[in-house]
C-alpha positions as semicolon CSV with decimal commas, in nm:
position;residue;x (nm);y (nm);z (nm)
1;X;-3,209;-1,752;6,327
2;X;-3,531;-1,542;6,297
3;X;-3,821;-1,809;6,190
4;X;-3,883;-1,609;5,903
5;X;-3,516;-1,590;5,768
6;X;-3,434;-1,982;5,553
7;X;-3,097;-2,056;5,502
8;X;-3,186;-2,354;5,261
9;X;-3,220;-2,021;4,987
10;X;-3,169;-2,061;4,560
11;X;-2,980;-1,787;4,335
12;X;-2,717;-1,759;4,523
13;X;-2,866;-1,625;4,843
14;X;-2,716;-1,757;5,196
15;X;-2,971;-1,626;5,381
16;X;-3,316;-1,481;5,277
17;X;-3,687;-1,463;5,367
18;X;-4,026;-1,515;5,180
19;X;-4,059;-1,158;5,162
20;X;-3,746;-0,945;5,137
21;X;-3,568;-1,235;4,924
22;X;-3,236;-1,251;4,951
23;X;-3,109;-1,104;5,269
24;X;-2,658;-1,202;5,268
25;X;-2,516;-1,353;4,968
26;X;-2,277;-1,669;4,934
27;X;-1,903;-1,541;4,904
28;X;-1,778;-1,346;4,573
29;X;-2,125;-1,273;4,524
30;X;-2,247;-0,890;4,489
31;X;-2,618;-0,842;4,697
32;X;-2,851;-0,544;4,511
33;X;-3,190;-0,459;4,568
34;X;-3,445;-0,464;4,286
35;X;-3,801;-0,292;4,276
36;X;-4,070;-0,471;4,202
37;X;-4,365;-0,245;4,181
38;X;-4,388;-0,075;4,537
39;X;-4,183;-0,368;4,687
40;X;-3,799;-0,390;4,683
41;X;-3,607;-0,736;4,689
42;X;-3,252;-0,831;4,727
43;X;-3,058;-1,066;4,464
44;X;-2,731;-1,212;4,465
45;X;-2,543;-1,134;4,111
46;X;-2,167;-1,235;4,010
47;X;-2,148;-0,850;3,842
48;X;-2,353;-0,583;3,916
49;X;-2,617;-0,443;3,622
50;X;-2,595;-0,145;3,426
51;X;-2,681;0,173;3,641
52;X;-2,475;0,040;3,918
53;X;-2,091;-0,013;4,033
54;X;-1,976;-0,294;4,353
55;X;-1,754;-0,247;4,677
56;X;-1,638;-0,548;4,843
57;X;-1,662;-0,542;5,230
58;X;-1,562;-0,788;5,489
59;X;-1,914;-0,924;5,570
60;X;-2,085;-0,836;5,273
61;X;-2,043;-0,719;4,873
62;X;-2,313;-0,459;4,754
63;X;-2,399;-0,314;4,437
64;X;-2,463;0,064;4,471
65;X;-2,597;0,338;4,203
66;X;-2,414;0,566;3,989
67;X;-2,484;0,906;3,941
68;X;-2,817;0,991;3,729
69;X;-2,631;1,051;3,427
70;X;-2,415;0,739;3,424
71;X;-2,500;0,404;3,183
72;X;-2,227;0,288;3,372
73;X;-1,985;0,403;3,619
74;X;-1,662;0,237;3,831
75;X;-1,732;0,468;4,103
76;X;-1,963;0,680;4,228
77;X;-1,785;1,032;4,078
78;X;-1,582;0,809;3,772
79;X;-1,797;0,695;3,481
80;X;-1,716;0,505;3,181
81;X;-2,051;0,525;3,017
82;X;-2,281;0,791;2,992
83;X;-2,700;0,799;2,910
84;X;-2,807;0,971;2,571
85;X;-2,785;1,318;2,553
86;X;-2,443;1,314;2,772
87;X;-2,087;1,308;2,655
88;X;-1,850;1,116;2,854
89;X;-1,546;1,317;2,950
90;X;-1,258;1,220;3,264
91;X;-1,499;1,035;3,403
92;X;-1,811;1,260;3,411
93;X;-2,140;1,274;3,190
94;X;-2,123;1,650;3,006
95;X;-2,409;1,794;2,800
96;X;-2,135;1,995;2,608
97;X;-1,807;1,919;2,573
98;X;-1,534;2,176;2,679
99;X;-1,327;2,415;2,475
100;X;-1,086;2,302;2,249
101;X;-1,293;1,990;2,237
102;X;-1,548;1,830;2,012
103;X;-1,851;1,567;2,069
104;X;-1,808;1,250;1,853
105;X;-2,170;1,117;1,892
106;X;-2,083;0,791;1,747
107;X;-1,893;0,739;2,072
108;X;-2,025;0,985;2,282
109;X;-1,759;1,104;2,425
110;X;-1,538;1,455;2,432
111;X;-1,228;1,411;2,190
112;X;-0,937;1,649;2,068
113;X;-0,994;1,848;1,785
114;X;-0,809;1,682;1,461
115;X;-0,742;1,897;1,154
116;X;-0,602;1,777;0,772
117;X;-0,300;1,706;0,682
118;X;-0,090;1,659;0,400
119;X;0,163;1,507;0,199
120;X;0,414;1,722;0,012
121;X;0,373;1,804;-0,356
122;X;0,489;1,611;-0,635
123;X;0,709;1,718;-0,918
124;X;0,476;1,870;-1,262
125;X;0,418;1,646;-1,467
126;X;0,477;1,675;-1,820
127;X;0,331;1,972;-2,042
128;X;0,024;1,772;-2,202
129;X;-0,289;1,829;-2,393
130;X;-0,577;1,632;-2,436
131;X;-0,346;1,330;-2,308
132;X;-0,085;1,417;-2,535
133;X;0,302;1,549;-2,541
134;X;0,302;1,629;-2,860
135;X;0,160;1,850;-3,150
136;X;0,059;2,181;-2,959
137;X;0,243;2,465;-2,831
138;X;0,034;2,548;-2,547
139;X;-0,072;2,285;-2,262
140;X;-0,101;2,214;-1,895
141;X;0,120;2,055;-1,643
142;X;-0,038;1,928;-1,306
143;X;0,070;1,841;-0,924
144;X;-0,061;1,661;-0,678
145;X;-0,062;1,592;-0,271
146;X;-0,220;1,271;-0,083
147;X;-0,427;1,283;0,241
148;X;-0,258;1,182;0,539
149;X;-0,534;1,278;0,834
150;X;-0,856;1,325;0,724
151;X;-0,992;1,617;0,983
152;X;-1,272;1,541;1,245
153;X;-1,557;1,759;1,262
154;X;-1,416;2,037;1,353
155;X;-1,107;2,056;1,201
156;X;-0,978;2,235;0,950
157;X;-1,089;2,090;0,585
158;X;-0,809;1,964;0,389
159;X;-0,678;2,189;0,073
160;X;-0,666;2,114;-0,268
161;X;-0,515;1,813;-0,367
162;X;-0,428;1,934;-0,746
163;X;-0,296;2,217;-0,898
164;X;-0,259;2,300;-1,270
165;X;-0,062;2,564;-1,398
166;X;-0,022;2,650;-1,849
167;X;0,297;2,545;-1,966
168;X;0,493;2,595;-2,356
169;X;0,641;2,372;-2,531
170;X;0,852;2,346;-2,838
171;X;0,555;2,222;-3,089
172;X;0,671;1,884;-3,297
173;X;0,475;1,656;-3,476
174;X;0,295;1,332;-3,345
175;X;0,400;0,992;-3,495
176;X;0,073;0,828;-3,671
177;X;-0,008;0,539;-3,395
178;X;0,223;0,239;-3,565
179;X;0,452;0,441;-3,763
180;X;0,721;0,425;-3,561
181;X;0,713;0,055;-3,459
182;X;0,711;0,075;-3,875
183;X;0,957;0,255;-3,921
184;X;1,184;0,037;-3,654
185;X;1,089;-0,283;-3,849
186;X;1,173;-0,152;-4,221
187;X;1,501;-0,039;-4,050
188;X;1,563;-0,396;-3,891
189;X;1,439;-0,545;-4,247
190;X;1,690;-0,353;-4,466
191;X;1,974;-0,410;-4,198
192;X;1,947;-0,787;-4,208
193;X;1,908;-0,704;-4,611
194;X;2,228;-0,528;-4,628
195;X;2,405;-0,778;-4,437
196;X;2,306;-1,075;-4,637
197;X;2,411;-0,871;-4,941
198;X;2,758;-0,835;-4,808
199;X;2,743;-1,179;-4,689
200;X;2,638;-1,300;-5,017
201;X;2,932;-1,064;-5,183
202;X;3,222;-1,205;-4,960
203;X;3,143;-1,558;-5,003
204;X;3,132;-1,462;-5,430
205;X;3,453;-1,331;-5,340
206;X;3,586;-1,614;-5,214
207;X;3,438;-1,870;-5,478
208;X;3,616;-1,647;-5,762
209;X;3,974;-1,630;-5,588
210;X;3,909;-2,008;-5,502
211;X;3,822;-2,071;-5,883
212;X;4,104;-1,874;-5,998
213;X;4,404;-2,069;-5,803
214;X;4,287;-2,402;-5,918
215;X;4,250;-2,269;-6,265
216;X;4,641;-2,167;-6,199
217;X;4,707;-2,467;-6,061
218;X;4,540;-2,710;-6,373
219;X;4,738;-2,511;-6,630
220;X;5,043;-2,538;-6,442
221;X;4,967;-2,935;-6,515
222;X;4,949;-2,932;-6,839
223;X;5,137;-2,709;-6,994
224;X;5,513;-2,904;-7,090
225;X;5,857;-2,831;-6,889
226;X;6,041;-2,615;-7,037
227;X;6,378;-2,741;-7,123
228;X;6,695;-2,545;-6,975
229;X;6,926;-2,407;-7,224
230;X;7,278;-2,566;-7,166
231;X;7,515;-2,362;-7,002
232;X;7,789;-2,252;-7,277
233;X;8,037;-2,214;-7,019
234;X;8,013;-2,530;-6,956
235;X;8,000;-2,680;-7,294
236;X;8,376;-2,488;-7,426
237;X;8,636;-2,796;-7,402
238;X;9,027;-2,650;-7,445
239;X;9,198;-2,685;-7,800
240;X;9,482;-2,885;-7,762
241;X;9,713;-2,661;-7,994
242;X;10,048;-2,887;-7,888
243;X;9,974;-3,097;-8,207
């Protein structure tokens, strides 16, 4: 061992000097160079930092750069982060996305063009006026359609979602607000009225024909038998005309 190389390092290092730092790292361990003003120094790191991607060799694990434009990168040519200003697209850093693409700059990356859609319409709805169905001739009817994808940049804008179109009806008059839950009780009222009055009639009915047979049956009681007249048939004896 060179009498400037310790193997009794910190960090991570297995081997490393006073001045160059670390110089091999322990196993699983990525080795990168840092700058420190004019002077560069080698580290030992479980990941490798932002700006760079690791390969894993047989003797040693390095952490190299990515490309200028990559924030972060698997590969050399394959990124999966760009720097401001660049849109990530297959892997590279674009300053403009291609055709048939758009730039979402909340992501920054190059995504497919989405336009609206929507549902179908709905059936009209019933000629009204002023929130009424009643006392005009002349009103409006209305349709309507929902969102279902809202378009990206892009995209085409969605349509209308209502439509109105005039409409005729056949004019009739409005019931005053109450009159016809009025007009439902006074018929309920003179229903149950009208059946108590028959009620009432039927049981009179009753009480008369009731009073009537046992006025039958009292005189019946009192008045006397009536005697039977003797049968004068029966009453003729023969004349004995021998004497």
């Amino acid at each position: 061992v060179h009498p400037n190389v310790s193997q009794g390092c910190q960090g991570g290092c297995a081997t490393c000097s006073d001045y160059n730092g670390c110089l091999s790292c322990k196993p699983r361990l990525f080795f990168v160079l840092e700058r420190i003003g004019m002077k560069q120094i080698g580290v030992c790191l479980s990941s490798c930092p932002s700006g760079y991607y690791g390969t894993r060799y047989p003797d040693i694990n390095k952490c190299a750069k990515c490309k200028a434009d990559c924030d972060t990168c698997f590969t050399r040519n394959f990124c999966t982060k760009c720097k401001s200003g660049f849109y990530l697209y297959s892997g590279k850093c674009l300053e403009k996305c291609p055709d048939g693409l758009e730039a979402n700059n909340h992501t920054m990356e190059c995504t497919s063009i989405v336009h609206c859609e929507t549902s179908e319409w709905s059936p009209w709805s019933p000629c009204m006026k002023k929130g009424k169905t009643c006392g005009f001739k002349r009103g409006n009817e209305v349709r309507v359609r929902e969102i279902i994808q809202h378009p990206s940049a892009r995209g085409n804008p969605c349509p209308a979602t209502t439509e109105s179109r005039k409409c005729i009806v056949q004019r009739k008059r409005c019931q005053k607000e109450g009159k016809g839950k009025k007009n439902r009780e006074e018929k309920r009222k003179k229903s149950n009225k009208d059946e108590s009055k028959e009620t009432r009639q039927e049981s009179k009915g009753r009480a008369a024909r009731r009073q009537n047979r046992e006025q039958r049956e009292n005189n019946n009681k009192t008045q006397p038998k009536k005697r039977k007249a003797p049968n004068k048939e029966q009453d003729l004896t023969p004349v004995d005309t021998a004497h």
